[in-house]
N, C-alpha and C positions, 0 to 999 in steps of 0.2 A: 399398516404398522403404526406404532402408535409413537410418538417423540414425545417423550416426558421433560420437560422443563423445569427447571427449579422451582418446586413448589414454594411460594412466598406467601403468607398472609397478615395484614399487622391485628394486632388487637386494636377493639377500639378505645382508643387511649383521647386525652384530650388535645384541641387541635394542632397544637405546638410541636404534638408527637409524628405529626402527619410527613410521608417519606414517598416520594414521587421514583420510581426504579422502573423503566423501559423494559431492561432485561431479564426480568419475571415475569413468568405467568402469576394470576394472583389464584389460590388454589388450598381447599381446605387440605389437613393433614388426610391418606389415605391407606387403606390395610391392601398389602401388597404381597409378600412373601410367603408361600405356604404354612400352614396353621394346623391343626391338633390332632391329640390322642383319642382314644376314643371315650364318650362322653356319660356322663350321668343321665337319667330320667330317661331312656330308650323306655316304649310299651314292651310291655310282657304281659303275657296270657297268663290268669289268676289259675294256681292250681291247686284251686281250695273248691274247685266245680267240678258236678259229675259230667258223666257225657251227656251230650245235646239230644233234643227229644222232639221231635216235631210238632209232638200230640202237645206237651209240656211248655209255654212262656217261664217256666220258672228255671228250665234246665238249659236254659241260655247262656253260653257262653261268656262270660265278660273278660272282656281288656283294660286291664291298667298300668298304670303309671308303677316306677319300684316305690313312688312314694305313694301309691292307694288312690289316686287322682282317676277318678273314669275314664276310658274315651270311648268306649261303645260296645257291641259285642259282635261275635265272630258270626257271619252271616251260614246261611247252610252250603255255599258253594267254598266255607273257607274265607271269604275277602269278611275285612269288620265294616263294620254297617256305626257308624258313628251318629251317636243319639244326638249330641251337642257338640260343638265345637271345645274342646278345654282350655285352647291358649289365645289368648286375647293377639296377642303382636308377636309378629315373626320377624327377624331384621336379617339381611341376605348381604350376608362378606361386610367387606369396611370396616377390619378389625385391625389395631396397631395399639401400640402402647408408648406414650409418649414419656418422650425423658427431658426435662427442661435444665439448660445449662447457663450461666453466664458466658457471654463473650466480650470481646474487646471493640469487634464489629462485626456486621453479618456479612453473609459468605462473598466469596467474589463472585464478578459476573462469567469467567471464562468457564467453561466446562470443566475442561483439564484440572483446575484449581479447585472446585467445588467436587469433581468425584477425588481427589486425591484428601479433599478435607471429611469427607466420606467413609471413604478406607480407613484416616487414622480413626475417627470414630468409632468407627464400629471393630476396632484393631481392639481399641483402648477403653471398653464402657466403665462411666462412674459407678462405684462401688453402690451394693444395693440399699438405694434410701428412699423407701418405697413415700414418703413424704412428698418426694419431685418427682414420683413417677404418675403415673396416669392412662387408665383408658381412656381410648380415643377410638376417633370413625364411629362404629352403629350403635356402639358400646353406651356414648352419650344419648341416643334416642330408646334403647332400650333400660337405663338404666333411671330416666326419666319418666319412662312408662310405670316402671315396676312401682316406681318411688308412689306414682298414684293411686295406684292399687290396680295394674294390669299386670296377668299371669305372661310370661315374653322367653321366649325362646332365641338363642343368636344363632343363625347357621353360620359356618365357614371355618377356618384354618387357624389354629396355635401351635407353636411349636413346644416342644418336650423338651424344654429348659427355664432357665430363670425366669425368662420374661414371658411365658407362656404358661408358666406357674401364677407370676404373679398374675395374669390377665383374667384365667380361669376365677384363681381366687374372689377377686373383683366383681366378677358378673356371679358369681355363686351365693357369696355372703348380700349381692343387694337380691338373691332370692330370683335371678336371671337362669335359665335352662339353656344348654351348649349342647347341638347337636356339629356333627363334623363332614363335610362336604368329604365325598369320595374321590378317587384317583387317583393313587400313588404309585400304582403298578406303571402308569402314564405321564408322570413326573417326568420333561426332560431335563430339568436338574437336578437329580435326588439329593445334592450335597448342600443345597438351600432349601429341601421339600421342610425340614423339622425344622427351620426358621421363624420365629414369629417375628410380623415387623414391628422395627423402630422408626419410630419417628422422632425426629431431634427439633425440640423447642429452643432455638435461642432468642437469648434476651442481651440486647445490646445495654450501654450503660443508662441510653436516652431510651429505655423500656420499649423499645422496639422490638416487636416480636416477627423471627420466621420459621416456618416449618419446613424442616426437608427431608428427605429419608434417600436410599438405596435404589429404591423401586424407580426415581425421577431418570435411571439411564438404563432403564430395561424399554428393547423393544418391542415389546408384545404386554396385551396381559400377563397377569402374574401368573394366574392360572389357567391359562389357555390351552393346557394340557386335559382338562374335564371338561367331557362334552357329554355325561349324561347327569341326571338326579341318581342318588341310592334310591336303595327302597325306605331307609331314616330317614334322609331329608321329603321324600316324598309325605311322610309318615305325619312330618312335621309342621309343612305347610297345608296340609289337607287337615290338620288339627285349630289350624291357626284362624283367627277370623278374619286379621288382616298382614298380609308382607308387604312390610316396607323396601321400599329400592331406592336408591339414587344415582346420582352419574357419573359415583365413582366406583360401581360397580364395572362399568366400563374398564377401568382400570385396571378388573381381578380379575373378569372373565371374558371370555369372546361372544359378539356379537349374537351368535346362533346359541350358546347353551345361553345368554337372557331372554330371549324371546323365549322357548321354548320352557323355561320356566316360569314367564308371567302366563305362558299359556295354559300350564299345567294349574294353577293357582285359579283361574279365570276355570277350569273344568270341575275346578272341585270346590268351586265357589268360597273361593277366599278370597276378599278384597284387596284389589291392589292400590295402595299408595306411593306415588313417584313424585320425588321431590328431585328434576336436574339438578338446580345447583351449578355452580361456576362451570362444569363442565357440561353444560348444555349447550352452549354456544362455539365452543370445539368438539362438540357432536355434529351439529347442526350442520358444518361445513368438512365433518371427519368424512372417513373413505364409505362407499358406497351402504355395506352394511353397518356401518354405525349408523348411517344416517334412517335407515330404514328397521333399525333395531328401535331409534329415538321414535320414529312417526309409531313403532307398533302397540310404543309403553302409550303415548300418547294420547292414541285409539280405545286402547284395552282398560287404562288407569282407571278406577273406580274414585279416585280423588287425585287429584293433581294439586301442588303445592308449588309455587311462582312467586320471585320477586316483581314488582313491579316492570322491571327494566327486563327479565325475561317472557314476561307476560307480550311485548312488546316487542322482543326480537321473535317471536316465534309469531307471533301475529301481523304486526306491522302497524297495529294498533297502540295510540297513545292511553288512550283511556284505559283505567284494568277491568274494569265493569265491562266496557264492552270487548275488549280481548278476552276476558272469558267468557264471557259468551259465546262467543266467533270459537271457541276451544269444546266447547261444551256441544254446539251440533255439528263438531266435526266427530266426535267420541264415541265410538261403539257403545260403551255405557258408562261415560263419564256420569256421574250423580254431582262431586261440588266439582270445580274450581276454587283454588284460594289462593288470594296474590297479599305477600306480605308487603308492606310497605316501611320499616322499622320506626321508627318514632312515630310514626304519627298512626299506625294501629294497622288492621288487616281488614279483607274483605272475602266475604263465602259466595259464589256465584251458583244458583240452581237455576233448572229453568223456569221455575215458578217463582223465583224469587231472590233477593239481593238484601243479602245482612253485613252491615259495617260495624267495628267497635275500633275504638279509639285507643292507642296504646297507655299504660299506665304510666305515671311520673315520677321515676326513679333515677337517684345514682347512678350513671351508667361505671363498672369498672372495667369490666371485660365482656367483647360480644361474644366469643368461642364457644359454641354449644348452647346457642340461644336458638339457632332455625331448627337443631334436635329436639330441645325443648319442647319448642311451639309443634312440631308438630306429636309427639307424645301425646300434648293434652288436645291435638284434633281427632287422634284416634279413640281417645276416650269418650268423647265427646259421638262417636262416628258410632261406634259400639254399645254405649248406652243410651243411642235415641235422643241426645239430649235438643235444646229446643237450638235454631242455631247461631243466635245470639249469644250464649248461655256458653256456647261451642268456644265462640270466640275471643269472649272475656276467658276464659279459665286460660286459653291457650298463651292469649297476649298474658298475662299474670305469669304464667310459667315461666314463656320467654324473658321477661322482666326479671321476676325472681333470679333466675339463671346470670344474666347480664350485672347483677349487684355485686356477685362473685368474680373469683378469678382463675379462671381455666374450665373446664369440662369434668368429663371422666364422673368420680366421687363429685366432683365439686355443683352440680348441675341441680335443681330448684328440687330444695325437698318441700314435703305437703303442706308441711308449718307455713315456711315462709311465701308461699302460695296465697293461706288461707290469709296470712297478717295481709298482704296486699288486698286483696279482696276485701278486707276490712276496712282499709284506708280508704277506698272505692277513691284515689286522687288518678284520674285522665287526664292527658296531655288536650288541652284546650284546641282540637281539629274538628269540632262538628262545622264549623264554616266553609274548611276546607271538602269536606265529606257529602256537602248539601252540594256544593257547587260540582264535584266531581257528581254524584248521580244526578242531577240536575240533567245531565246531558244524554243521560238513559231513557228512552220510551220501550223501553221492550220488556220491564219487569212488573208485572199486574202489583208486586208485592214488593216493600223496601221496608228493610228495619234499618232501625237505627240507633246504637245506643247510646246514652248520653247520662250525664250526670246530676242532672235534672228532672224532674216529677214526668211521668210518662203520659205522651197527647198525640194526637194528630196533626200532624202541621203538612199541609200541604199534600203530596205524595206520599209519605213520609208516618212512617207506625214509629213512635219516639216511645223506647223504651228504657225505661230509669235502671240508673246501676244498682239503686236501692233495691228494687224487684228482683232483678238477676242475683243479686248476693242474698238475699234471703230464699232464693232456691235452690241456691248450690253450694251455700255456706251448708247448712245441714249433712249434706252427704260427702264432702269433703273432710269436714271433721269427721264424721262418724266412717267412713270410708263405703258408705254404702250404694248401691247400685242406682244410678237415676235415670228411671226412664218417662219417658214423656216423651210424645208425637212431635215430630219433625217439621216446623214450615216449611 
């Protein structure tokens, strides 16, 4: 059973802002409450085709999209036989819509007092001013994806009212696809199933931000009632190249239906990306099948996505370089590891090899939807082959970009203000710290390193210039075109 705590998280504000509270968990916003009607872009059979002909490749079946988009054609037993993958990123539940309010102070610590401030809220919503409103949860990573030119599908739950209006709208208009998780005959609340969640952003007068919603005093997943895939969602991630998960899917579903859907992902060869997240380490020590639902994503993850400090509780290892590693031949087919480390930049772990980039030196105003960000432009990066240094400047930029803003949702790094960073090529001055950290690595034949500085060999060490990186990915960034190029 799961004990939801009040979800608290501050922005990152400057240090003055800083609020020490015992009696929170720290915890991003999460999509909780049952979610939607049924969706746009479902495949339909073209019926502009004759019948199928054995003798004939021309009298082939095909399947498309209601908007003309391929996805393969009908094989001769019936099942479609998919030529290419159409949808770049799938993102699985973690959908909410955040409503940001002024308060006087943030919530109390007693229970009682925080579901009864609860209640009035969701008694009393402010009138629709879609200005303060906001997608939240996957909505920020897919919305981020779209933003760079990847095709993204959201599966999970809206509700068939105001606020599942406007959510829809939001992921429609940035050019996002909504397919709709099944179950409602298996709903044991029907009276909350057409609910889409809220999340309430408050803002204290010392700009202190918390997040809390409904979902913080349910005992179970939200959707703990679906324990299969449709044949849509199946549809959807067998189209997808990669589904993203994190660990607040925990949250929406039980244990056994995410295993069983990274497994299904893992058969139909679509890569899995699992970013834990704060709730990895109340996984780690959660009841027996969470914990063994964690080890499975862990095993399975085609990329894994870590801050440093998680890198470290799930290893025991201080170093991130070598905690991924230690991560990487425990992985059925883990490919990277990547441990963010925030200011001072990210690191890609393969087993051939170990690439650093440095974070960029920006403004910070708000972090909310900077680790969506960042991971967006890894999967862009994942998908077009890109080199993977090249991976990781674009990613940190994004993240940056995003952190310059304030809030998530709409608000998260459009391509412009990517490409201006990428221009400015200004890194936060960490090569010293970065040398000294692999310094203590012998286990990677290969190390890059980027820097802002003319590209050389220095020691162990492939130093490659941000001038080179930006002149290979400035072009298809503006132009928005496909980069590929062989992987270190």
């Amino acid at each position: 059973m799961h004990q939801h705590a009040f979800a608290l998280k501050f922005h990152s504000f400057p240090p003055h802002y800083a609020l020490s509270v015992s009696n929170f968990s720290l915890q991003s916003p999460k999509s909780l409450l049952p979610i939607f009607p049924p969706f746009s872009r479902l495949p339909i059979v073209s019926s502009s085709v004759c019948l199928r002909c054995r003798s004939s490749a021309a009298d082939v079946t095909p399947v498309r999209y209601a908007d003309g988009i391929s996805i393969g054609s009908l094989g001769e037993t019936g099942g479609i036989v998919l030529a290419e993958k159409p949808i770049d990123v799938a993102t699985l539940g973690n959908l909410c819509v955040d409503i940001v309010l002024s308060v006087q102070e943030l919530p109390p610590p007693s229970r009682g007092d925080r579901k009864a401030l609860m209640d009035e809220l969701s008694m009393s919503p402010p009138d629709k001013v879609w200005k303060y409103w906001e997608a939240g949860g996957n909505c920020n990573m897919a919305i981020a994806a779209a933003r760079l030119g990847l095709r993204c599908v959201a599966i999970g739950h809206v509700g068939n009212e105001i606020y599942g209006e406007f959510l829809l709208d939001v992921l429609h208009e940035e050019g996002i696809s909504t397919v709709a998780l099944d179950g409602e005959t298996n709903a044991k609340d029907t009276s909350s199933y057409c609910e889409t969640l809220i999340c309430w952003v408050l803002v204290d007068p010392s700009q202190r931000h918390g997040f809390c919603s409904r979902a913080d005093f349910k005992e179970e997943p939200a959707f703990s009632w679906i324990t299969d895939l449709s044949v849509e969602v199946k549809m959807a991630i067998r189209q997808s190249k990669v589904l993203f998960c994190n660990g607040y899917d925990f949250d929406d579903f039980s244990p056994s239906f995410i295993m069983s859907t990274i497994d299904y992902a893992s058969k139909v060869g679509t890569a899995i990306f699992f970013d834990p997240g704060p709730r990895g380490k109340s996984l780690s020590k959660g009841t027996p099948d969470e914990r063994r639902a964690l080890a499975h994503f862990l095993r399975m993850s085609d990329v894994l996505l870590l801050t440093s400090e998680e890198a470290e509780a799930l290893t025991g290892i201080r170093n991130p370089v070598k905690a991924g590693q230690e991560i990487l031949k425990n992985g059925k087919g883990t490919k990277w590891v990547i441990v963010k480390m925030g200011s001072k930049g990210s690191i890609l772990v393969t087993k051939s090899s170990v690439s650093v980039a440095p974070a960029f030196k920006v403004e910070v105003v708000d972090t909310v939807g900077c680790g969506d960000s960042f991971v967006a432009a890894i999967a862009l990066g994942y998908i077009r082959n890109m080199p993977l240094v090249n991976t990781l400047a674009v990613a940190n930029a994004v993240g940056a970009a995003t952190a310059m803003g304030c809030g998530a949702g709409r608000n998260v790094a459009k391509k412009h203000q990517v490409v201006d960073l990428m221009k400015a090529s200004k890194l936060n001055d960490e090569e010293n710290f970065f040398e000294e950290l692999l310094a203590e690595d012998t286990e990677s034949p290969k190390i890059n390193l980027l820097s802002k500085g003319m590209g050389s060999n220095k020691q162990q060490f492939e130093i490659i210039s941000m001038e080179k990186v930006v002149s290979e990915l400035l072009p298809n960034l503006e132009l928005g075109r496909c980069y590929v190029k062989a992987s270190s």
